[in-house]
N, CA, C and O atoms as CSV, one atom per row, in Angstrom:
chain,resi,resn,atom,element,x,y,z
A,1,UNK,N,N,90.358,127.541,23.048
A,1,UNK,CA,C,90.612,128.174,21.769
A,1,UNK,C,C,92.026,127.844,21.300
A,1,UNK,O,O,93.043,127.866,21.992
A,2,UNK,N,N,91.889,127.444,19.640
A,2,UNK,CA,C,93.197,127.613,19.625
A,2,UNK,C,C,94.591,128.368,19.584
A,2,UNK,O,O,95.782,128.117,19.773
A,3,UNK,N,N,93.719,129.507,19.208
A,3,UNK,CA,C,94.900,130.710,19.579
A,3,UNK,C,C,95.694,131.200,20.859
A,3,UNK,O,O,96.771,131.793,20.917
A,4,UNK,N,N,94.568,130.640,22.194
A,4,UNK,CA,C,94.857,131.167,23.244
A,4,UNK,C,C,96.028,129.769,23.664
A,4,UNK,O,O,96.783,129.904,24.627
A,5,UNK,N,N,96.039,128.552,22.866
A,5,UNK,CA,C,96.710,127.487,23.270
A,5,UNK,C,C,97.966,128.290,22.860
A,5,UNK,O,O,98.682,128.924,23.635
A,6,UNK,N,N,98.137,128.160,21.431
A,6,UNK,CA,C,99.038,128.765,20.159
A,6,UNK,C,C,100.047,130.156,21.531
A,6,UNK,O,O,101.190,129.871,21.886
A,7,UNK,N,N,99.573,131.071,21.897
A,7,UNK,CA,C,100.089,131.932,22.406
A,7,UNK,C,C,100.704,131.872,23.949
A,7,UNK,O,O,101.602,132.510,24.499
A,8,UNK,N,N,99.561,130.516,24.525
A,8,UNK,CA,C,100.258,130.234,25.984
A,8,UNK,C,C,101.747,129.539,25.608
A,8,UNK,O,O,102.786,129.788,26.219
A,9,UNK,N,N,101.590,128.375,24.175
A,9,UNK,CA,C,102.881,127.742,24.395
A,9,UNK,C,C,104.251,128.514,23.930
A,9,UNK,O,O,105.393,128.328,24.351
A,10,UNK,N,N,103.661,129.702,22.651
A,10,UNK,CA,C,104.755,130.265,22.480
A,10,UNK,C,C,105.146,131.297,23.745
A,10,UNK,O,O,105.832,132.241,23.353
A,11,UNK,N,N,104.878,131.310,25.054
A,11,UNK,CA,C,104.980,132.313,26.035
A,11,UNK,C,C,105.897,131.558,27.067
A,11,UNK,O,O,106.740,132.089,27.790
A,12,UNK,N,N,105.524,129.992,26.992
A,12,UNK,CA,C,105.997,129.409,27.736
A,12,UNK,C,C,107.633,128.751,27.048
A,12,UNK,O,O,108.470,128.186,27.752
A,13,UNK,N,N,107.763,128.976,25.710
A,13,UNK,CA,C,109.321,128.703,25.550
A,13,UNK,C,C,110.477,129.521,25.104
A,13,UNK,O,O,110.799,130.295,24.202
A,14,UNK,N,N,111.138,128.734,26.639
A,14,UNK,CA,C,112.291,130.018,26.986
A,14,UNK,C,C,113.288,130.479,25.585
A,14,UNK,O,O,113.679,131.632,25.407
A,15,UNK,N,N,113.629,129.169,24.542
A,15,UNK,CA,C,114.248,129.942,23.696
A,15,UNK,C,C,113.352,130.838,22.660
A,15,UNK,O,O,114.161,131.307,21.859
A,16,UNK,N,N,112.285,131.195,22.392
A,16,UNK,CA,C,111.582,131.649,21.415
A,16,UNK,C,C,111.726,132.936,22.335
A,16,UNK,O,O,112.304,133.896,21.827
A,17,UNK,N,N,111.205,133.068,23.790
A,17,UNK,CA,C,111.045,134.577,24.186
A,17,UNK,C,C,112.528,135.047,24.637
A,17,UNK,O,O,113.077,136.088,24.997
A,18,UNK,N,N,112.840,133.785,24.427
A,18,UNK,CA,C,114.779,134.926,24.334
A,18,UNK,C,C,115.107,135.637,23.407
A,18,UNK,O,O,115.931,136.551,23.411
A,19,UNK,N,N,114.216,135.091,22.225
A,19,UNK,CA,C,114.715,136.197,21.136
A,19,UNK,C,C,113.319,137.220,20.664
A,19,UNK,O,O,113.431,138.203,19.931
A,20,UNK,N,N,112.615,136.956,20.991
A,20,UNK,CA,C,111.062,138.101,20.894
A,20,UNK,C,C,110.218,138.810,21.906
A,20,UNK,O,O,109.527,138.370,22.825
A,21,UNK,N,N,110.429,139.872,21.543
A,21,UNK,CA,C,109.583,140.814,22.736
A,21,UNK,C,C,108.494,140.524,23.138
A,21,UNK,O,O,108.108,140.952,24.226
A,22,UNK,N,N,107.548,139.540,22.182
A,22,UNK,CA,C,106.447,139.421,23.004
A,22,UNK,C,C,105.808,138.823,22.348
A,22,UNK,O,O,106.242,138.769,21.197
A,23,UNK,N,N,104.448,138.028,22.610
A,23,UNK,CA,C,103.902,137.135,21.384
A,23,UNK,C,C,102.098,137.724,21.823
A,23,UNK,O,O,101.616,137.991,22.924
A,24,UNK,N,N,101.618,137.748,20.745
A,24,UNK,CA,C,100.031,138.802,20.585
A,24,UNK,C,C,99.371,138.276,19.541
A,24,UNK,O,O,99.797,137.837,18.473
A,25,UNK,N,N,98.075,138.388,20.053
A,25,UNK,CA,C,96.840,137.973,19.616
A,25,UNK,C,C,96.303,138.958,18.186
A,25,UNK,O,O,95.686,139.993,18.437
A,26,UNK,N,N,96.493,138.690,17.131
A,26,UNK,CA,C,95.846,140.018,16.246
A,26,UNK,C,C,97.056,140.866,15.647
A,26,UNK,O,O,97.750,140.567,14.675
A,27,UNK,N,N,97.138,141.905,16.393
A,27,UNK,CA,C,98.011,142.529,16.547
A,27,UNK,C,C,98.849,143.102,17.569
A,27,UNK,O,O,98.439,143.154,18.728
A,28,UNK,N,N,100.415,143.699,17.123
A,28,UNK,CA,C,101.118,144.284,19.189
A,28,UNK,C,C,100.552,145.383,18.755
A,28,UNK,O,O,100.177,145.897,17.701
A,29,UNK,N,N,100.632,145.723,20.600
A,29,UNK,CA,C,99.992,146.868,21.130
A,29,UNK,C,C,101.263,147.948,20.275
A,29,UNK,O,O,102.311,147.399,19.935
A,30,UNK,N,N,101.116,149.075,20.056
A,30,UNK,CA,C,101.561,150.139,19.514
A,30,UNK,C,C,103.105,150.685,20.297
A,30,UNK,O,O,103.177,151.028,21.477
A,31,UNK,N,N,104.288,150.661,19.300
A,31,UNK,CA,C,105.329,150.636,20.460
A,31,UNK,C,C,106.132,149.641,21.038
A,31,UNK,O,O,107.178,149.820,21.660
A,32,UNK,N,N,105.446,148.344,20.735
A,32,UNK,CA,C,106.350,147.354,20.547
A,32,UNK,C,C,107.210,146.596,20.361
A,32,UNK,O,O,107.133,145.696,19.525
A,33,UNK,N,N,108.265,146.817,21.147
A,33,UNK,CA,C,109.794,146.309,20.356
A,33,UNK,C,C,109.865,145.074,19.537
A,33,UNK,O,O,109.338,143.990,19.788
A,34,UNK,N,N,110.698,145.448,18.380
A,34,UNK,CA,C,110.660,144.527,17.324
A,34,UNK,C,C,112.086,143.278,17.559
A,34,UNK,O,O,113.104,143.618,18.162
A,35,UNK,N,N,111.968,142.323,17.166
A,35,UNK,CA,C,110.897,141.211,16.855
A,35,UNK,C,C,109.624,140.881,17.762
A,35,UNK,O,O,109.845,140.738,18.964
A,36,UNK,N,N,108.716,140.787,17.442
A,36,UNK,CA,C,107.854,140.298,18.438
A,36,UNK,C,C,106.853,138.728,17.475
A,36,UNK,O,O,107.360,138.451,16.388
A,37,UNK,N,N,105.976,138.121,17.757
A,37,UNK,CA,C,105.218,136.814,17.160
A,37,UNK,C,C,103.609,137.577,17.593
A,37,UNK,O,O,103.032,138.205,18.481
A,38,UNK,N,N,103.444,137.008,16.304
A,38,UNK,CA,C,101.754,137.714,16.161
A,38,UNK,C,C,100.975,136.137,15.852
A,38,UNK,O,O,101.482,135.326,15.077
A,39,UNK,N,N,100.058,135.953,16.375
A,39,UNK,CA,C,98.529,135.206,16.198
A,39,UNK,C,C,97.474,135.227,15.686
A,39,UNK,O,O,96.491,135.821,16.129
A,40,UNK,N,N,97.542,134.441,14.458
A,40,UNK,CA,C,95.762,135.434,14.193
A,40,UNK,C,C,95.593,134.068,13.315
A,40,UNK,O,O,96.429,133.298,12.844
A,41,UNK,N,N,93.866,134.089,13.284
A,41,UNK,CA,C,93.331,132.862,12.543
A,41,UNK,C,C,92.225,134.003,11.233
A,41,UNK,O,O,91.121,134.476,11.499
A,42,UNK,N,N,92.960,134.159,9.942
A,42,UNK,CA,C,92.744,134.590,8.765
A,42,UNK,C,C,91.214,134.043,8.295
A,42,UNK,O,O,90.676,134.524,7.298
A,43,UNK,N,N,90.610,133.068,9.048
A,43,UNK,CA,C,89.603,132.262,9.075
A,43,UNK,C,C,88.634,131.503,9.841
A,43,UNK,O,O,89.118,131.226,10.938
A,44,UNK,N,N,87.493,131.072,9.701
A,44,UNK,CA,C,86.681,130.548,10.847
A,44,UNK,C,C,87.274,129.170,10.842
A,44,UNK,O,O,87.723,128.706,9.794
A,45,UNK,N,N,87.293,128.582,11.823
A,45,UNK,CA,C,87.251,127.249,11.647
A,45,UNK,C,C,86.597,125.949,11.143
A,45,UNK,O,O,85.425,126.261,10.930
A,46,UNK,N,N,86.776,124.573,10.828
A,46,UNK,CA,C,85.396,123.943,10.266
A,46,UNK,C,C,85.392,122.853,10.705
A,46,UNK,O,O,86.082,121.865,10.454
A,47,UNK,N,N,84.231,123.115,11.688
A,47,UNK,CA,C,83.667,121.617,12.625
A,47,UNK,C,C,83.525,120.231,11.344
A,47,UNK,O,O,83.285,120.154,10.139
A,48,UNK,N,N,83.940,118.990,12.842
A,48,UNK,CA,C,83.585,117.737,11.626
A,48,UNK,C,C,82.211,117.230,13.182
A,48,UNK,O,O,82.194,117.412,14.400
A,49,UNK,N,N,81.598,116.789,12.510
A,49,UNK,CA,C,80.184,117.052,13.291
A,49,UNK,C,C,79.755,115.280,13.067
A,49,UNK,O,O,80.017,114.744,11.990
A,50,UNK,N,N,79.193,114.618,14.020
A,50,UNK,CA,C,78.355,113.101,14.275
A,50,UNK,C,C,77.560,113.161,14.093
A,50,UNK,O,O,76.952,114.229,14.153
A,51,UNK,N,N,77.025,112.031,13.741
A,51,UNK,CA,C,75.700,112.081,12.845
A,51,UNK,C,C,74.720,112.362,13.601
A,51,UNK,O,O,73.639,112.168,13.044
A,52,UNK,N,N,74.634,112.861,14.974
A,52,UNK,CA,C,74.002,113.337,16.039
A,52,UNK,C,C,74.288,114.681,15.919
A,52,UNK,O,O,73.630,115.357,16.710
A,53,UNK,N,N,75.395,115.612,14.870
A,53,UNK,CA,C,75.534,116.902,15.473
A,53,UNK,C,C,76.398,117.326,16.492
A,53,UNK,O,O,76.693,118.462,16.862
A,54,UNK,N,N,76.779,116.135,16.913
A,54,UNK,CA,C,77.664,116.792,18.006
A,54,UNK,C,C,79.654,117.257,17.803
A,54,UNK,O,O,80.315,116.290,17.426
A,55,UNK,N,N,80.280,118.265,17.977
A,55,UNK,CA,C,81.193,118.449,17.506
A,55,UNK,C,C,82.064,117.596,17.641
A,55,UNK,O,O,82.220,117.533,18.861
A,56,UNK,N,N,82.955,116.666,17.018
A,56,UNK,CA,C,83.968,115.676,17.124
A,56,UNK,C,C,85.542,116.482,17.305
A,56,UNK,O,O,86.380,116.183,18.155
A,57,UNK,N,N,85.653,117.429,16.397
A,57,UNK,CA,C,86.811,117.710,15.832
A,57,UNK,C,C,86.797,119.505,15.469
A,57,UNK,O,O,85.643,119.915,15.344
A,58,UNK,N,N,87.537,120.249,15.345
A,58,UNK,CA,C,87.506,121.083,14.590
A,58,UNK,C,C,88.773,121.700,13.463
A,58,UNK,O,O,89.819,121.526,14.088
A,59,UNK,N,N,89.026,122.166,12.457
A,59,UNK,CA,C,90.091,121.956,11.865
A,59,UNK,C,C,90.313,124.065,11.828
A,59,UNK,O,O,89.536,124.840,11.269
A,60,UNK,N,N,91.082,124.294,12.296
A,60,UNK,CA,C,91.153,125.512,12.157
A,60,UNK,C,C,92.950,125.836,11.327
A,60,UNK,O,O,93.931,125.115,11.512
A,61,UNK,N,N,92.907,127.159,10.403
A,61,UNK,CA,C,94.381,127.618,10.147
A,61,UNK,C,C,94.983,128.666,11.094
A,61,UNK,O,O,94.123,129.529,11.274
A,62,UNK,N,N,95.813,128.875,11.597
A,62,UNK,CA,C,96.213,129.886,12.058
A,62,UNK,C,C,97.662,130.638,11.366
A,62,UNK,O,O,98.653,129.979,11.050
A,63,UNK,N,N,97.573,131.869,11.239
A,63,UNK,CA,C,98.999,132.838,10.579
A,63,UNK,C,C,99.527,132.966,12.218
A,63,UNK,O,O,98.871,133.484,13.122
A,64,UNK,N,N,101.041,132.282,12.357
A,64,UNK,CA,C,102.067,132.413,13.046
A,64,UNK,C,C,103.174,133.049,13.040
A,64,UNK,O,O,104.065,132.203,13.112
A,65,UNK,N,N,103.780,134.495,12.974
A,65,UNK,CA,C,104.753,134.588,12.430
A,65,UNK,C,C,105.386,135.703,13.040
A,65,UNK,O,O,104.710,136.505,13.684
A,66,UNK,N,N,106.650,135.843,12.900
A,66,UNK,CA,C,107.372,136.684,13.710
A,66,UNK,C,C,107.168,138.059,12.457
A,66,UNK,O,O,106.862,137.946,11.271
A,67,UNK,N,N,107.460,139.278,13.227
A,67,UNK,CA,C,107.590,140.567,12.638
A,67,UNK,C,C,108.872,140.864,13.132
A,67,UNK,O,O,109.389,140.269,14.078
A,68,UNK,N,N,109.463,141.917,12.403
A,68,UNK,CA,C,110.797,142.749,12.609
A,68,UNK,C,C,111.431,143.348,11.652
A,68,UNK,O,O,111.151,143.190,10.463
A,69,UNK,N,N,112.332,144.082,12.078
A,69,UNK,CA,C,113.112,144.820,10.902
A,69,UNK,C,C,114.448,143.792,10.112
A,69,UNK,O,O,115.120,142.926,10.673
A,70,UNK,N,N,114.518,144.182,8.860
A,70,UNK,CA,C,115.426,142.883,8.402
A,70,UNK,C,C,116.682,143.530,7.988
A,70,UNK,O,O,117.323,142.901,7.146
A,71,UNK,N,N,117.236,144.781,8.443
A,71,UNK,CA,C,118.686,145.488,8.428
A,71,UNK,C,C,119.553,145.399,9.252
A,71,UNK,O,O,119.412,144.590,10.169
A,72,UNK,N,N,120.468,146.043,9.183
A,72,UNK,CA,C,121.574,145.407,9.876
A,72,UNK,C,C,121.781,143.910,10.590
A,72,UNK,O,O,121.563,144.062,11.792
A,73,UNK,N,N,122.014,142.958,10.387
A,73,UNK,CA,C,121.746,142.026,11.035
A,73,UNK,C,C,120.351,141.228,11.408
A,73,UNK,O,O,120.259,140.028,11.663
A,74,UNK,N,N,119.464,142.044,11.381
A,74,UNK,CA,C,118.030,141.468,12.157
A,74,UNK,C,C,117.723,140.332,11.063
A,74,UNK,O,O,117.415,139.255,11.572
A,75,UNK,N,N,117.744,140.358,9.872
A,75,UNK,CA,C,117.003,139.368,9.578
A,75,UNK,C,C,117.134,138.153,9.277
A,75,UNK,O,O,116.463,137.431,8.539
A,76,UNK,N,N,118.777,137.810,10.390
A,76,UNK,CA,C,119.194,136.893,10.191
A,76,UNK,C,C,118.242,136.100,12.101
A,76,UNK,O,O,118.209,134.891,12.329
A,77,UNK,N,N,117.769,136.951,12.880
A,77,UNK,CA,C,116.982,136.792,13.884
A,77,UNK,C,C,115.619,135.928,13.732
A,77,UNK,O,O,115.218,134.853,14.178
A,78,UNK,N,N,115.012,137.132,12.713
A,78,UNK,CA,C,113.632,136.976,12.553
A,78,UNK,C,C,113.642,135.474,11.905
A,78,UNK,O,O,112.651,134.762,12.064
A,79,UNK,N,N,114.865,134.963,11.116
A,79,UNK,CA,C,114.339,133.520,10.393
A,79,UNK,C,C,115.008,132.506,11.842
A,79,UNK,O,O,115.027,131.319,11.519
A,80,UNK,N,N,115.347,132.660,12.786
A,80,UNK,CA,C,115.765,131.790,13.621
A,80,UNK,C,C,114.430,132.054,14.386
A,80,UNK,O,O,114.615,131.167,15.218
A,81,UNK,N,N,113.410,132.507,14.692
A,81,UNK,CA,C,112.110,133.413,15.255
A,81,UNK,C,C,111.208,132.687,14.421
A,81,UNK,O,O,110.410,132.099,15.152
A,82,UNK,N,N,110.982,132.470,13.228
A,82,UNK,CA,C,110.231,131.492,12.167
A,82,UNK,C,C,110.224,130.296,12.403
A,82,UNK,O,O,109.221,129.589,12.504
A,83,UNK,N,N,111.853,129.819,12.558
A,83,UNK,CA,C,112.112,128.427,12.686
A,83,UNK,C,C,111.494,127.587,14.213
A,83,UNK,O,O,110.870,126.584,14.559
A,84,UNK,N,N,112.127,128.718,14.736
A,84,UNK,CA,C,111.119,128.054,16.396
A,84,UNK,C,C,109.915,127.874,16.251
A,84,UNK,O,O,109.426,126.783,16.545
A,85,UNK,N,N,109.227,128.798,15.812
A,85,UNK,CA,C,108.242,128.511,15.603
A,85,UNK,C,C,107.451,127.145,15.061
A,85,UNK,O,O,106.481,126.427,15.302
A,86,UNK,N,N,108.533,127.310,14.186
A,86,UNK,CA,C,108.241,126.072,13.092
A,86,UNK,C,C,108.447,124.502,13.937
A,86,UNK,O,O,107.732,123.509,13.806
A,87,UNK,N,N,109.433,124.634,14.657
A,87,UNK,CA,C,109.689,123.621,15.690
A,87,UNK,C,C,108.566,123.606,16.746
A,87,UNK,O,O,108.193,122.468,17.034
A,88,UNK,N,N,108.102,124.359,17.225
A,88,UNK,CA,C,106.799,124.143,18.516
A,88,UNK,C,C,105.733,123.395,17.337
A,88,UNK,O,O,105.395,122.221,17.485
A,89,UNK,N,N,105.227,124.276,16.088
A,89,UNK,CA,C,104.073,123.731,15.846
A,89,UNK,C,C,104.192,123.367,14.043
A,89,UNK,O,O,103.301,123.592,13.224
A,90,UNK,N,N,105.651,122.711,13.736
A,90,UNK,CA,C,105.498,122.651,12.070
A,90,UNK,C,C,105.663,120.964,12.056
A,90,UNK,O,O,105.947,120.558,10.929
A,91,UNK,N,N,105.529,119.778,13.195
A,91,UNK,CA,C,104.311,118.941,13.308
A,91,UNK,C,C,104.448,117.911,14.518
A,91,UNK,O,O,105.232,117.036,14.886
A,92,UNK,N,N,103.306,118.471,14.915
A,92,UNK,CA,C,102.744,117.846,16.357
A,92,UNK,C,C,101.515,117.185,16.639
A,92,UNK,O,O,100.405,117.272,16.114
A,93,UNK,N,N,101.801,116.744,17.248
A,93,UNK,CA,C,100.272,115.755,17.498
A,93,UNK,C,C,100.652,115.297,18.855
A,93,UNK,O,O,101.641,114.642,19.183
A,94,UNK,N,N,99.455,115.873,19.759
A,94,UNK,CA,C,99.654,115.614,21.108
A,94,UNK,C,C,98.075,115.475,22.177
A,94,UNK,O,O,97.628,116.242,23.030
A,95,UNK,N,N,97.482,113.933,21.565
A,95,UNK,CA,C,95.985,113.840,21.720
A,95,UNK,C,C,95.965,114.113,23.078
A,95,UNK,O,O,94.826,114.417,23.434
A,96,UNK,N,N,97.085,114.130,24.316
A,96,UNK,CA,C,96.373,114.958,25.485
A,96,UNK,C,C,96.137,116.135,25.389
A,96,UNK,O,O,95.058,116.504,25.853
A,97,UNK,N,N,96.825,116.918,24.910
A,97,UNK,CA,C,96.289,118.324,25.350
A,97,UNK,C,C,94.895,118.718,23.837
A,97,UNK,O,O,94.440,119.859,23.756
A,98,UNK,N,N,94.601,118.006,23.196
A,98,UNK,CA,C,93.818,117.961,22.480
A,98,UNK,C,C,93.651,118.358,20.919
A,98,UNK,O,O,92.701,118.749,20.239
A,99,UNK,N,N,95.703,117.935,20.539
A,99,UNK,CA,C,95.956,118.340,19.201
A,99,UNK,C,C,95.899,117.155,18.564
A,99,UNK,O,O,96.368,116.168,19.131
A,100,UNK,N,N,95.390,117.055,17.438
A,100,UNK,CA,C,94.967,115.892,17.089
A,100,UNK,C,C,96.244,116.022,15.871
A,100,UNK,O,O,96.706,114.912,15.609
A,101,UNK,N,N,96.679,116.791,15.346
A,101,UNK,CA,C,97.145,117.004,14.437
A,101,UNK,C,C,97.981,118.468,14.317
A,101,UNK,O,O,97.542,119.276,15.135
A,102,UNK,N,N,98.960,118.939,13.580
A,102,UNK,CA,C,99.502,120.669,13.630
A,102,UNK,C,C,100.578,120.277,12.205
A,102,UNK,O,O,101.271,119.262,12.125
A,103,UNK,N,N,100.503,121.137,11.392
A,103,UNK,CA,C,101.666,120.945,10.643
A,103,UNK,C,C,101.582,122.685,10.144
A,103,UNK,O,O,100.899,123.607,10.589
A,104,UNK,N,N,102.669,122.628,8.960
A,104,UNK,CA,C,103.069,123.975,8.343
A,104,UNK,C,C,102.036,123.849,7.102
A,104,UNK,O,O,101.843,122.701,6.702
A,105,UNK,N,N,101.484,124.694,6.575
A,105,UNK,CA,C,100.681,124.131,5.112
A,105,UNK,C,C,101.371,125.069,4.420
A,105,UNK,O,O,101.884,124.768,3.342
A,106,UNK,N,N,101.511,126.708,5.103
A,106,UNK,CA,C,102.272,127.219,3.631
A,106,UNK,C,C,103.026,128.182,4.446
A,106,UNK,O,O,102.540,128.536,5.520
A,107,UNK,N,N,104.641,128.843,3.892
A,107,UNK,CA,C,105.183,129.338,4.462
A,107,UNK,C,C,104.682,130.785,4.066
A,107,UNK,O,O,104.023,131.051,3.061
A,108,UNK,N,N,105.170,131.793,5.167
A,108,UNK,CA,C,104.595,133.103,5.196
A,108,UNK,C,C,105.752,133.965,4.920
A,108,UNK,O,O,106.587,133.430,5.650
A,109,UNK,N,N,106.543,135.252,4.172
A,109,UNK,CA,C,107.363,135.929,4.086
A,109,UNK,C,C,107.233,136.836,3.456
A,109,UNK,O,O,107.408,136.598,2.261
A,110,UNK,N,N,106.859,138.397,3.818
A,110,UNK,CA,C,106.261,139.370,2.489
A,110,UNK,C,C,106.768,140.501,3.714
A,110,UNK,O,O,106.510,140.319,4.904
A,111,UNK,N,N,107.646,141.872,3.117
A,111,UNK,CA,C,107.642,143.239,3.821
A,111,UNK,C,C,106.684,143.783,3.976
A,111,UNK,O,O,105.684,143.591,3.284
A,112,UNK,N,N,106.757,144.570,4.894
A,112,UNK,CA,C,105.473,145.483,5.675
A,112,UNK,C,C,105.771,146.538,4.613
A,112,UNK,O,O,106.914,146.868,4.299
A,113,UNK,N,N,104.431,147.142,3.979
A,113,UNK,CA,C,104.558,148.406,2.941
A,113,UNK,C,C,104.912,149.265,3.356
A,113,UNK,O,O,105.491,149.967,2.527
A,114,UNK,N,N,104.865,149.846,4.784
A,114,UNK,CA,C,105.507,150.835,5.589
A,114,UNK,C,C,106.697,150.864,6.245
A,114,UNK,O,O,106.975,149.870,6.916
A,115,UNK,N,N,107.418,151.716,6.212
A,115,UNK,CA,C,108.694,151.973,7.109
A,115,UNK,C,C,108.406,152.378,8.529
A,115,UNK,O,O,107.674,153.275,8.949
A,116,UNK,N,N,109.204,151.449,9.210
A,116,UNK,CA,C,108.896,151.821,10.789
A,116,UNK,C,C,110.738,152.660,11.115
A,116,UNK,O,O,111.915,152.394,10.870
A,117,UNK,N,N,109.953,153.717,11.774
A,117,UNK,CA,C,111.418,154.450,12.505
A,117,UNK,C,C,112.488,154.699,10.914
A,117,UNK,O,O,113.658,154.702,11.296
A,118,UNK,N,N,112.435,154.862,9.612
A,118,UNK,CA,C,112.750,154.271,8.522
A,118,UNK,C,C,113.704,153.097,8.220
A,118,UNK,O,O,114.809,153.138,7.678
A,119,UNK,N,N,112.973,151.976,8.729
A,119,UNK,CA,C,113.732,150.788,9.040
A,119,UNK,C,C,112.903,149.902,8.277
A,119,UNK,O,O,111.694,150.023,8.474
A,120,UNK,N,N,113.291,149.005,7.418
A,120,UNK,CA,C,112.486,148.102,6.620
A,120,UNK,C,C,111.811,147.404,7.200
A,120,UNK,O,O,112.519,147.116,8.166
A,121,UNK,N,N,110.582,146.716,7.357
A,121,UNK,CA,C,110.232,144.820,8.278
A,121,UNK,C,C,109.624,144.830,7.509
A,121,UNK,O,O,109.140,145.657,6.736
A,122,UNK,N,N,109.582,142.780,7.855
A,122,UNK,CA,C,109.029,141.778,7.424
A,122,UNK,C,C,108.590,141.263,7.921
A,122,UNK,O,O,108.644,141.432,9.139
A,123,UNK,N,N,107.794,140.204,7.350
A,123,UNK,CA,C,106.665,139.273,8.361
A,123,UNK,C,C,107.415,138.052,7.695
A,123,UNK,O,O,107.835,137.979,6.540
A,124,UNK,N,N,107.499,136.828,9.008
A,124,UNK,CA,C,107.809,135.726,8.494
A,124,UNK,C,C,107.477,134.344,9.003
A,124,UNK,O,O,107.719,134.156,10.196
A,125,UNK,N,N,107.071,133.547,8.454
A,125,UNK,CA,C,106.212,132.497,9.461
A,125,UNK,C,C,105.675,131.390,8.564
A,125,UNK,O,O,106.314,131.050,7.568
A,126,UNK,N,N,104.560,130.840,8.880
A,126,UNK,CA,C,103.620,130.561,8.142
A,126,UNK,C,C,102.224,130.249,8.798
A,126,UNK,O,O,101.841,130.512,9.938
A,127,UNK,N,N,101.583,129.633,7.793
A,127,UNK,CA,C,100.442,129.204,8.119
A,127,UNK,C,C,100.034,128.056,8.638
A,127,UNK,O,O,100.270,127.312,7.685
A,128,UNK,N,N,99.494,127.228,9.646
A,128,UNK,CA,C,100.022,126.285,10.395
A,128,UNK,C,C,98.239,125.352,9.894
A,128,UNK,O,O,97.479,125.960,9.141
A,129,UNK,N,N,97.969,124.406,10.251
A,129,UNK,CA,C,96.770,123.888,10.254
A,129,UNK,C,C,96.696,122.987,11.359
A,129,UNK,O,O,97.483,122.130,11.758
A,130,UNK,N,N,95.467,123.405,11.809
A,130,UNK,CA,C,95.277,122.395,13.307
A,130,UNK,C,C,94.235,121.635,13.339
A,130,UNK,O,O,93.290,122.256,12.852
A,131,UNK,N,N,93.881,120.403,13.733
A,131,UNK,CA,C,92.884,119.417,14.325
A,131,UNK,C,C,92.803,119.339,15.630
A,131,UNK,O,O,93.654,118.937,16.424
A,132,UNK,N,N,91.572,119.804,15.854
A,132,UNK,CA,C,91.631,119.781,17.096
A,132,UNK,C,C,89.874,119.009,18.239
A,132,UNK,O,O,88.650,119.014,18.108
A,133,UNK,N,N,90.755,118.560,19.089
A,133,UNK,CA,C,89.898,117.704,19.630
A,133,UNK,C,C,88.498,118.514,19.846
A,133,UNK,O,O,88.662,119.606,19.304
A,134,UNK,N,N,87.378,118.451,20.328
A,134,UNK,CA,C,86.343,119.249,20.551
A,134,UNK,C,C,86.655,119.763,21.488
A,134,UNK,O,O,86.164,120.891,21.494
A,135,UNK,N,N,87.554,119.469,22.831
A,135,UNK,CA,C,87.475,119.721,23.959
A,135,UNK,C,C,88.331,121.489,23.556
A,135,UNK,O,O,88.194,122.626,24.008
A,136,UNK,N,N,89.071,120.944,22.640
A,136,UNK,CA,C,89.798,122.631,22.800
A,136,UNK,C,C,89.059,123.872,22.002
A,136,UNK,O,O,89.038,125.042,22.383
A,137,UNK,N,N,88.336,123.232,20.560
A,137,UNK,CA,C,87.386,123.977,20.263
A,137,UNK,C,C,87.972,124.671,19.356
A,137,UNK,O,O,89.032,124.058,19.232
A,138,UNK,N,N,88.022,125.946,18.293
A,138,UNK,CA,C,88.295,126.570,17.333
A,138,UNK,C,C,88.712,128.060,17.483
A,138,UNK,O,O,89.000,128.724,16.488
């Protein structure tokens, strides 16, 4: 899957989890220290299929993006938290592990309508687009 790729690599680099509490599938668990990187695919993916049917490729989007509060200082964090991001997957192509393709398609930046602790956040990131070999799947 590609999310479960998406979340092993952001787990595995040391400067991204130096600056984020934690990186999650969907949504963090409740309680969560802020900044943390959220995962989620806003969409199904869309097989490219052989004239046999059989899956070649799949092209999926995924929303990548750090959350946090943007006062005092923080939200000069959360865009260094974006940018890594943006560096692991804003464009890669790495046909072993079965990325055929990764870039940024649109950037992500909008406040959360709610006040946490009464502390402002934002979401910031973007939307990434992936090709991906069959072997890794959607």
């Amino acid at each position: 899957m590609a999310i479960a790729y998406v979340v092993a690599t952001c787990k595995a680099d040391t400067p991204l989890m130096a600056m984020a509490s934690g990186v999650y599938e969907g949504n963090a668990p409740i309680g969560t220290a802020f900044p943390y990187v959220l995962v989620a695919a806003p969409s199904p993916g869309v097989d490219s299929l052989s004239g046999n049917r059989v899956r070649l490729m799949t092209r999926v989007r995924l929303q990548i993006k750090a959350v946090g509060y943007i006062d005092q200082g923080a939200y000069a964090n959360l865009t260094i938290i974006a940018n890594r991001i943006d560096a692991l997957f804003g464009n890669q192509k790495n046909p072993a592990t079965g990325i055929l393709c990764c870039y940024r398609e649109q950037e992500i930046k909008y406040p959360d309508p709610k006040l946490v602790s009464g502390r402002q956040v934002q979401h910031k990131g973007g939307l990434y687009d992936f090709e991906l070999a069959s072997t890794l799947g959607g």
